[in-house]
N, C-alpha and C positions, 0 to 999 in steps of 0.2 A: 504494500500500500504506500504511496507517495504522497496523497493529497487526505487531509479531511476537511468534507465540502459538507457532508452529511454526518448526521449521527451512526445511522445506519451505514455508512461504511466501513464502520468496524465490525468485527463480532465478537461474540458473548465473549469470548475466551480474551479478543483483541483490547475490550473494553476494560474485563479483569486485572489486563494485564497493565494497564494502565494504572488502575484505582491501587493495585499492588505496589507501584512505582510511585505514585505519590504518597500515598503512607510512609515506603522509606525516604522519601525526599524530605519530605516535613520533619521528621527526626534529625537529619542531616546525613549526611554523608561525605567521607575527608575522602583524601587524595586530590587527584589533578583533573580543574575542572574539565567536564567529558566537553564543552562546547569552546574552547578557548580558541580565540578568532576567527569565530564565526562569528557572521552578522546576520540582523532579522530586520529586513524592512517593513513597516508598521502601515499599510495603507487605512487612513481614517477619513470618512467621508460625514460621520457624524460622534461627536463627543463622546468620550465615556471617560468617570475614573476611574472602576475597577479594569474595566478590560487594558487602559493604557498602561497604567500601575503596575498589574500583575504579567505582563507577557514583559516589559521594561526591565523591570526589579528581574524575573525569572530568568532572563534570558543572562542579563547582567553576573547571575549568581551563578549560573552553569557557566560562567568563563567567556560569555560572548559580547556585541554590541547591537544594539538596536537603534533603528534609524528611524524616527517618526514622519512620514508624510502626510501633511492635513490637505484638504482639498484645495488651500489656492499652488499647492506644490506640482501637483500632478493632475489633476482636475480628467478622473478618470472616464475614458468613454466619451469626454468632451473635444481635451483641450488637444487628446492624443488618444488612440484608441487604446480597448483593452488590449488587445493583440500587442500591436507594438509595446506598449506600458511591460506586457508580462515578459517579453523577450531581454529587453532592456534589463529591467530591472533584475532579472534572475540570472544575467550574465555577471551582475555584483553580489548580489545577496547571496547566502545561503539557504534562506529560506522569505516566505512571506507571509503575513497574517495581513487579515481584509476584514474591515469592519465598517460595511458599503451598504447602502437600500438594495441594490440589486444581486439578488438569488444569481442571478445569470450571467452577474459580472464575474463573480468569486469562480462558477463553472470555467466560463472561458478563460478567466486569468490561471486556474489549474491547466484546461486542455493546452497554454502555450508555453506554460514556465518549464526549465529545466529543472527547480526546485521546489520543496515541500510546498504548499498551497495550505493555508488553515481560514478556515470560516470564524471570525474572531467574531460574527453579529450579520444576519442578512434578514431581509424581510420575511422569508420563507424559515431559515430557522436559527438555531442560537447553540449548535452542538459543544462547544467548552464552557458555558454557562449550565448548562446537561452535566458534565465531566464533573463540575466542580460538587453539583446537588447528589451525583454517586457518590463521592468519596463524603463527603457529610453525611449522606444517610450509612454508609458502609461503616464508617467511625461510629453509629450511633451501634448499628443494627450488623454488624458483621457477618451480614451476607444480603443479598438480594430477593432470590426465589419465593416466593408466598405470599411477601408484604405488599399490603394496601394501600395506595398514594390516591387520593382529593386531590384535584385541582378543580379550584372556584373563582369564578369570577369572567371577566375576559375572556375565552378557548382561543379565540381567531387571532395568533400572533405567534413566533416562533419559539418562542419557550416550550410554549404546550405542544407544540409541531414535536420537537425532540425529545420532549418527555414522553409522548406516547410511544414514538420508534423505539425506544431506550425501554420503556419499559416490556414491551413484547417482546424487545430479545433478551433482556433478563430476568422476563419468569415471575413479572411483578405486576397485580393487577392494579390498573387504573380507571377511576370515574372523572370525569370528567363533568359539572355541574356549570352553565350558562345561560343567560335569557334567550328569548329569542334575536335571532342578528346577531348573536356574538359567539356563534357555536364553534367547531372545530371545524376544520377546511376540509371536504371530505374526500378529499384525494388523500392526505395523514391518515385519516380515521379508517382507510379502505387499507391502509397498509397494515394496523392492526385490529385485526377483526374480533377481538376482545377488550377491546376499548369501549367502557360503559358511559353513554351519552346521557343526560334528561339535563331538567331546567330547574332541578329540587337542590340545591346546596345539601339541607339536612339526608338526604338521601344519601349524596356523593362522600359525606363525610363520616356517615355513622359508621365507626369498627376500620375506620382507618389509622394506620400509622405515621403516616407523612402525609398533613396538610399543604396545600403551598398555593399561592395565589402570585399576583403579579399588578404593577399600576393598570388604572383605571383609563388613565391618558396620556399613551404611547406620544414619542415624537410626531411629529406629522401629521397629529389626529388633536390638537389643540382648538380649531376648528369649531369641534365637537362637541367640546368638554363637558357643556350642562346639561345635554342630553346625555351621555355616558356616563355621568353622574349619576342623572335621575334612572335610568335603565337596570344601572349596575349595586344601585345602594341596596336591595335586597340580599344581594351577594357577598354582603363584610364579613372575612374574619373574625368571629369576634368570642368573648370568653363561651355565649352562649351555646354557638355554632359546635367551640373546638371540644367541649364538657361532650358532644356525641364519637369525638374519635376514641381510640384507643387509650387506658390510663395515662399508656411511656409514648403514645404520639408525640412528632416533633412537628412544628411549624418552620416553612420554607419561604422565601421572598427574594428576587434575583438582587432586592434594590434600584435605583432607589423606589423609598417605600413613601407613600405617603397616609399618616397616621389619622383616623379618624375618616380613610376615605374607605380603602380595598381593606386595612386592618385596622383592628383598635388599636390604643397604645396600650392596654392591658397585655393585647395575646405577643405583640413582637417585641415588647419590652419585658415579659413574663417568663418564666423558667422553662415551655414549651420550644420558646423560639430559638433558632440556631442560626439567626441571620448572618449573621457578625462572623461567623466561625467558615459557614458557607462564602460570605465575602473573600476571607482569607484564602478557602480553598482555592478559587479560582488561581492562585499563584501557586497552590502544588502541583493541581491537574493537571497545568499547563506547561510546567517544567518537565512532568513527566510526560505529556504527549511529544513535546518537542522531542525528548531525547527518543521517544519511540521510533518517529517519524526521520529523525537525524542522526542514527545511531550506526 
């Protein structure tokens, strides 16, 4: 495997083998960094802290360098095509991470580079924001196969895209709880055909052990806001809600959160929540996939 564009381009075993590798990452590990002089060019087309932070700082700590490009750098698909962009660019880099609105840019910047290609965030889905929710649940829950994952609120967005893929190859049933217009894309939902759909939260969450929800109002959907507001407020996290999952349920949140909308400050600030910890992981996941993928 050379690129992850998807979730589902790993398998059970490939994913394992990952979540294994960040566990010993996160402990540390001495000797001579595996990535030393290597570099990671950062393609960003929209903001984030965690994802810039955690592939930066990662890449930095396996021995390598990272090069961030914002969009007045390289103004992808615009200013220069993707094609040329992935040629280019992969004749310096050793690798590339893409964190683009377009599903289809990240593809074709894979089909041209001569190096690793990683989906750091696209419209369609969010697979190392995925990486990081395994090894937090794997930390909690030391293994995968049986357990119950809630997801409420939102469906129609890439989080939930890779949580469902993720969880039918690891053996992990999920529901899925939305209004209507906010359900799951059903081209996702046909890929796992044990993926439990309706529009009952209390349903999706009773006798689960991983809650996990997501903002209300994505980038580019600001627009929107007071209608996904009003649509969505049925759908809160909240102590009421979580009191139906499992005793040892954990609650999940990609961040950023906002308090009093998707969750209370009771359930993500409460002894359930494992936000903060999951933030962190996104910087072992992703040291551990690099060196998967650059090994």
């Amino acid at each position: 495997m050379k690129d992850l564009i998807s979730i589902a381009d790993l398998s059970p075993d490939q994913i394992k083998s990952i979540i294994e590798s960040a566990v010993e990452l996160k402990v540390g590990r001495a000797g001579e960094p595996p990535l030393r002089d290597k570099s990671m060019a950062m393609i960003f087309d929209k903001p984030s802290l965690r994802t810039r932070l955690s592939f930066e700082v990662g890449m930095t700590q396996l021995g390598g360098h990272a090069v961030y490009l914002a969009p007045a750098d390289i103004g992808l698909g615009e200013r220069e095509t993707v094609h040329d962009s992935a040629v280019v660019i992969s004749s310096m880099a050793d690798v590339i991470i893409a964190r683009v609105s377009s599903h289809q840019a990240v593809t074709e910047l894979a089909a041209n580079s001569k190096v690793p290609v990683i989906n750091a965030m696209t419209d369609l889905e969010h697979p190392c924001q995925v990486l990081a929710d395994l090894l937090t649940i794997y930390e909690r829950f030391g293994r995968f196969e049986g357990l119950k994952l809630a997801y409420v609120g939102d469906a129609n967005n890439n989080v939930t895209n890779s949580l469902v893929l993720a969880a039918g190859l690891l053996g992990m049933e999920i529901r899925v709880a939305a209004p209507a217009g906010y359900e799951l894309a059903s081209e996702l939902a046909s890929r796992n055909p044990a993926v439990q759909q309706s529009n009952d939260p209390r349903a999706a969450v009773t006798g689960a052990d991983v809650v996990i929800t997501d903002t209300w109002v994505s980038m580019g959907k600001e627009t929107k806001r007071a209608e996904r507001l009003k649509d969505l407020a049925p759908f809160q996290v909240n102590q009421e809600l979580m009191a139906l999952a499992n005793d040892q349920a954990v609650f999940l949140h990609c961040l950023p959160a906002y308090r009093g909308k998707e969750v209370s400050p009771e359930v993500i600030d409460g002894p359930q929540s494992l936000v903060f910890a999951e933030a962190e992981n996104r910087l072992h996941a992703q040291k551990a996939l690099l060196l998967y993928l650059m090994a």
